[in-house]
C-alpha positions in Angstrom: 38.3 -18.1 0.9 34.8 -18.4 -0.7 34.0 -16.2 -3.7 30.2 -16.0 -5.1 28.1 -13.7 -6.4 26.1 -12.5 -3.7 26.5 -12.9 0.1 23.2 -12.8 2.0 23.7 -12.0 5.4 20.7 -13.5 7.8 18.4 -16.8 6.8 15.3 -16.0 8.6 11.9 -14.9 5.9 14.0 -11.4 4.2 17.6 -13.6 3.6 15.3 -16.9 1.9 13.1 -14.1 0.0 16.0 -12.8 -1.5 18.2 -16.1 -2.2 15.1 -17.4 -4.1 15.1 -13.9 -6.1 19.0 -14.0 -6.5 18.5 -17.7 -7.7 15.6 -16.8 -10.2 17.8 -13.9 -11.6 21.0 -16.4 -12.3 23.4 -15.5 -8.8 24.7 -18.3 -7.1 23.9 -17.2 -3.3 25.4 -17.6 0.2 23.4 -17.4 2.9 25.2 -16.7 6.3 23.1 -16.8 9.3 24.4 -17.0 13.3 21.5 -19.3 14.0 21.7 -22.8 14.7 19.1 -24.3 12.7 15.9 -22.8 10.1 13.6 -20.1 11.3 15.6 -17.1 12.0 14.1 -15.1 14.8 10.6 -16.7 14.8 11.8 -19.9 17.2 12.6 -17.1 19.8 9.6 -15.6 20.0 6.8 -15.6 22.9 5.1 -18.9 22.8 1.8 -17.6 21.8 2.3 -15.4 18.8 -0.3 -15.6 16.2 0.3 -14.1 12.7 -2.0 -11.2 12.0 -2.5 -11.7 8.5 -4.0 -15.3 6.9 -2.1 -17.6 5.6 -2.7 -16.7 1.9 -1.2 -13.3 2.8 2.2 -15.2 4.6 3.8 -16.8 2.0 7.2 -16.3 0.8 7.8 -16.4 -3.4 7.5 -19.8 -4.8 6.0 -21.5 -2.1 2.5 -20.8 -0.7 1.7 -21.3 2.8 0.4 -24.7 3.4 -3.0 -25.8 5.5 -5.9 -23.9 4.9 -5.7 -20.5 3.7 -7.7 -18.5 5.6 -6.7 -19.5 9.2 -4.1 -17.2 10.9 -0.6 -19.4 11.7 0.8 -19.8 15.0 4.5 -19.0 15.8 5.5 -23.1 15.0 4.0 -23.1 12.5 5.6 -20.2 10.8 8.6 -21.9 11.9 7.5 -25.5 10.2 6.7 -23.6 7.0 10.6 -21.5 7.0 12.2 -24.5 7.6 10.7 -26.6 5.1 11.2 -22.9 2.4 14.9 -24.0 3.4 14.9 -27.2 2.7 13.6 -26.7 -1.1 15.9 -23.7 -1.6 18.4 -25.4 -3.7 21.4 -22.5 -2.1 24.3 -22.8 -0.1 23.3 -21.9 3.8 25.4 -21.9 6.2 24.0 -22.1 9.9 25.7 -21.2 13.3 28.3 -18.3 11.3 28.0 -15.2 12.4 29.5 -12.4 10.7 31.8 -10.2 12.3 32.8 -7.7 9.3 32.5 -6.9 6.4 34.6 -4.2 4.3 34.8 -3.3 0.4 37.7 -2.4 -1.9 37.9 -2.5 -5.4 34.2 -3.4 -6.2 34.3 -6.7 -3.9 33.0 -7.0 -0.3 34.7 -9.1 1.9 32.8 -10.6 4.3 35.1 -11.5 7.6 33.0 -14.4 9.8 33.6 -15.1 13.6 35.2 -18.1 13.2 37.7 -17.0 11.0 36.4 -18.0 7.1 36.3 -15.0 4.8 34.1 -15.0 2.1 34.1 -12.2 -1.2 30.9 -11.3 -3.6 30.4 -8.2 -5.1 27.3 -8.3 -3.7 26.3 -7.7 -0.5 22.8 -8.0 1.4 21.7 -7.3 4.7 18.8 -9.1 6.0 19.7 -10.0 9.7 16.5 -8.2 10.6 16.3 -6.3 14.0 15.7 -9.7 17.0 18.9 -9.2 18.3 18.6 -5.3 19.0 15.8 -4.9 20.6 15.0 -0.9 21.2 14.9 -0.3 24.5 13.8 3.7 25.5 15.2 6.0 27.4 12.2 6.0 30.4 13.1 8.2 33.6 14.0 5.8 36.2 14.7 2.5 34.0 18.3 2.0 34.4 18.0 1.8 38.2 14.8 0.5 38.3 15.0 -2.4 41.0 12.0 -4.9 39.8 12.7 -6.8 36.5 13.6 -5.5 33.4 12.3 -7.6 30.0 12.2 -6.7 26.7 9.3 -8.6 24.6 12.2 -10.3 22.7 12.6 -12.5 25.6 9.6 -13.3 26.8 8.4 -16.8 26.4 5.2 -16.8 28.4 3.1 -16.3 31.4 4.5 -18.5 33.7 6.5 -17.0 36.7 4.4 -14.2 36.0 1.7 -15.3 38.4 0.3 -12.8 41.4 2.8 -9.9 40.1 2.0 -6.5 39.6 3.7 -6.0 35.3 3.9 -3.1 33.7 4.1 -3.2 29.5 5.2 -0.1 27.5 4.5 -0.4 24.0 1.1 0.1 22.4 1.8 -2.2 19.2 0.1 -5.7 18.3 3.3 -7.2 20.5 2.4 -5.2 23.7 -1.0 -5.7 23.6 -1.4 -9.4 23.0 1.4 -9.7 25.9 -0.8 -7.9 28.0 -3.6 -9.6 27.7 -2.0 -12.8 27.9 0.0 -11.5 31.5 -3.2 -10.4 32.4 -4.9 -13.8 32.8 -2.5 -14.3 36.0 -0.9 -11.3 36.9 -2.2 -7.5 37.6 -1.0 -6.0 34.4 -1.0 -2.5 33.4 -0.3 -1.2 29.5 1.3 1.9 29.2 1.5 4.5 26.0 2.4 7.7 25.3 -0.3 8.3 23.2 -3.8 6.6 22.1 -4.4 2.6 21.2 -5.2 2.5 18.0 -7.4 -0.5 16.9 -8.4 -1.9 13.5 -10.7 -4.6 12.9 -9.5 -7.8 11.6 -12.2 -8.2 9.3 -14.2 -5.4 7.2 -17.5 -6.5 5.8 -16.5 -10.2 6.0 -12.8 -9.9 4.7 -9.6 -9.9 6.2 -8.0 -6.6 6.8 -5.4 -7.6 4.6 -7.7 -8.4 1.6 -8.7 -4.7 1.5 -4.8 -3.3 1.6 -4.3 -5.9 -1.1 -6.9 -5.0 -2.9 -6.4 -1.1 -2.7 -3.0 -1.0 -2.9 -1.9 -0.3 0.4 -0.2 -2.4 1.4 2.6 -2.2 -1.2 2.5 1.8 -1.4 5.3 3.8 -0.5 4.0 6.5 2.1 8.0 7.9 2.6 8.9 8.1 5.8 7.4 12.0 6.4 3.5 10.4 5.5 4.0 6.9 7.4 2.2 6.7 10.6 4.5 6.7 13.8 2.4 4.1 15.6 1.0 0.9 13.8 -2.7 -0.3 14.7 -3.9 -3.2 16.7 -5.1 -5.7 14.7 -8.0 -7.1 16.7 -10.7 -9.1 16.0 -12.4 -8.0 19.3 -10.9 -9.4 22.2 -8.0 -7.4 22.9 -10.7 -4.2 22.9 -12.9 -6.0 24.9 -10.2 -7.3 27.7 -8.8 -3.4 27.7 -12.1 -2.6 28.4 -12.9 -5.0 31.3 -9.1 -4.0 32.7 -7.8 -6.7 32.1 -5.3 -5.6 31.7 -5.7 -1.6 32.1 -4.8 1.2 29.8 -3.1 4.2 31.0 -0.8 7.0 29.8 2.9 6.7 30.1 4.6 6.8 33.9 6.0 9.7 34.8 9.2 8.0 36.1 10.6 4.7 38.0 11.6 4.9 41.3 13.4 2.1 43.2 11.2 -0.4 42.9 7.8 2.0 42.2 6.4 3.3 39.6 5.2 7.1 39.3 2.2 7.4 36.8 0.6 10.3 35.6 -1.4 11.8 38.3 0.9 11.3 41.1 0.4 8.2 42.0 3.0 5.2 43.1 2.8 2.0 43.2 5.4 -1.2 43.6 6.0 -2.8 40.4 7.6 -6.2 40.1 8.3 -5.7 36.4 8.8 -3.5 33.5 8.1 -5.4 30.2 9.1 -3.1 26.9 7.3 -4.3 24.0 9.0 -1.2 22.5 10.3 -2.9 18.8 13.6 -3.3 17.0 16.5 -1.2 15.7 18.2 -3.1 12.8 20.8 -5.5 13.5 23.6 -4.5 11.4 27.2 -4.1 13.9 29.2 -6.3 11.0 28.6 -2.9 8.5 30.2 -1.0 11.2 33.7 -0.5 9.2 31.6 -0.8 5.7 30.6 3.0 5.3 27.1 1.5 4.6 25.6 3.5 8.2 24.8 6.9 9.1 26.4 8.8 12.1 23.5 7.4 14.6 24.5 3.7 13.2 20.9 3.3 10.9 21.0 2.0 7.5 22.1 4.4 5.0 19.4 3.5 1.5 16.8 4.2 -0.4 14.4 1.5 -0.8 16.8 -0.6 0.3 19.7 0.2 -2.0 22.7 1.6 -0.2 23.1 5.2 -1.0 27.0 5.1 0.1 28.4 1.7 -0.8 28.1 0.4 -4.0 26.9 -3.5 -4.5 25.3 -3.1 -0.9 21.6 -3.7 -0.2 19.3 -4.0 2.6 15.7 -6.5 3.1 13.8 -6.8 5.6 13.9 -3.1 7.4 10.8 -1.5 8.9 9.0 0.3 6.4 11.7 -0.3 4.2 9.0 0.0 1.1 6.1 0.1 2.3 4.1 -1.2 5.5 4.6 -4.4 4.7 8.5 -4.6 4.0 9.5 -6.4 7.7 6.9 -8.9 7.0 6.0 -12.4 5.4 4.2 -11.1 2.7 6.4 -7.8 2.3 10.1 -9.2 2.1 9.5 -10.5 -1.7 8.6 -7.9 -3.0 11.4 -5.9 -1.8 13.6 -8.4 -2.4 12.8 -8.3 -6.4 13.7 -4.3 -5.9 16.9 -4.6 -4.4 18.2 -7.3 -6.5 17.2 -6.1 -9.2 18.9 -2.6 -8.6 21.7 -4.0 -7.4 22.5 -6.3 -10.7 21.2 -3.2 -13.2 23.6 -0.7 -11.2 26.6 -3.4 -11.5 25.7 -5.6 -14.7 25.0 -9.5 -14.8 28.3 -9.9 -16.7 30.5 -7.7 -14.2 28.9 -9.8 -11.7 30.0 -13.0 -13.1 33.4 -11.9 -13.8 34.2 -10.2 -10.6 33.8 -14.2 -9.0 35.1 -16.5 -11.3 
């Protein structure tokens, strides 16, 4: 039995943001995560994944992004840069333990882990992110769809793509940089329900993010009534210009699946050799199951990230958790601060201490 302070559960860029915060604000932290080495999710992503913000703007607290500020990272080196955030963060991480459960009773969670090790805090935080549940719709025809099925979470790259006739649902950066990318070797088609949005990556010689920096933006609530239900493209002109050129083409969301066809719009069917749903994430939380911490429909029950039904519980890293920018590299410290700090104000530093020692 292990007893600290806080328990962070996850030690991809939201779990190291808030054991840094936890450390600056005198907790001794656990970090659990079910990986087997430094990174969380980003080692599993598609080969070619390019940040969307500069470097200057990806940077967790206390250490600055490394190389020149102004380029936009690539997927290793995101990884490179978490792994070495890691190694400085002078905390206790544990990698490869998965947690299986974790329940509360008398002010103390106890946090149950796969291989049998228990571990009690008063303080819990969630920050497993969403990789390992990826959302996958409910499109006519997909569950007996005959082609392939893939969800963006697995795809690596193009090859074994070559000469086939893909489909991608999703009209986020994701979808559309897959796309394109599929597009170089296989007849690709990108499906929405609704318009692509597109903003330019630089405004009058600045990066996007500059400007949502600069006005605000980019750490303002919205509440979740105000908040946009699609996020733009961020696109510095190619991914406009490929759409254009059809490669690959745009068009409004099938009408079903059938067999091994798809059924578009206008009436139309075709063969399709895959389905590839860059369709997002649904937070990964099954271990809060028994905790009281979700809703009826399994979702994260907070405001702001502080758990409106269990006491000592908190939550980093969730989609427009905050603001736009809370599931990001630059968004995760800044939330982080919030929940700690809420969390230690609503149980006090001392009754902290004294509920592990």
């Amino acid at each position: 039995m292990t007893s600290v302070d806080i328990v962070v559960i996850g030690g991809g860029q939201a779990g190291l943001a808030t054991a840094h915060t936890a450390m600056r604000r005198g907790l001794r932290p656990l970090v659990l995560d079910a990986s087997a080495r430094p990174g969380g999710s980003w080692p599993s992503y598609y080969d070619s994944l390019t940040l969307f913000s500069p470097a200057r703007f990806s940077a967790l607290p206390g250490m600055p992004f490394p190389g020149d500020p102004e380029r936009y990272p690539l997927r290793d080196e995101v990884v490179g840069y978490l792994t070495a955030y890691t190694a400085r963060l002078d905390a206790e991480i544990r990698f490869g333990c998965r947690v299986e459960r974790v329940t509360a009773e008398g002010g103390v969670h106890t946090i149950t882990m796969a291989d049998g090790s228990v571990a009690r805090a008063p303080l819990v935080v969630a920050a497993s992110g969403g990789f390992g549940s990826p959302a996958r719709p409910a499109l006519p025809g997909l569950d007996s769809f005959r082609g392939r099925v893939l969800h963006a979470a697995r795809y690596r790259n193009p090859d074994g793509f070559a000469g086939e006739r893909v489909v991608v649902v999703g009209g986020g950066n994701s979808a559309v940089q897959i796309a394109v990318e599929l597009a170089r070797t296989a007849t690709v088609s990108l499906t929405t329900r609704g318009p692509l949005r597109f903003q330019a990556q630089r405004v009058l010689g600045r990066d996007f993010h500059w400007w949502l920096t600069r006005t605000g933006l980019d750490t303002a609530w919205l509440g979740p009534r105000l908040a946009p239900n699609t996020v733009p493209v961020i696109d510095d002109g190619r991914y406009r210009a490929a759409i254009r050129a059809g490669r690959p083409d745009h068009r409004p969301m099938f009408e079903r699946l059938d067999g091994d066809r798809v059924v578009w719009s206008d009436g139309a069917s075709e063969r399709v050799d895959v389905v590839l749903l860059a369709t997002g994430y649904r937070p990964d939380l099954p271990y809060l199951a028994d905790s009281g911490g979700l809703d009826a429909h399994g979702r994260p029950a907070h405001a702001g990230g502080l758990s409106t039904t269990v006491p000592g519980l908190g939550f980093v890293g969730l989609e427009r958790q905050r603001s736009l920018a809370s599931a990001t590299l630059r968004g995760v410290g800044r939330d982080a601060v919030h929940v700690l700090d809420g969390l230690v104000s609503r149980r006090g530093r001392r009754a902290v201490a004294r509920m592990t020692r």
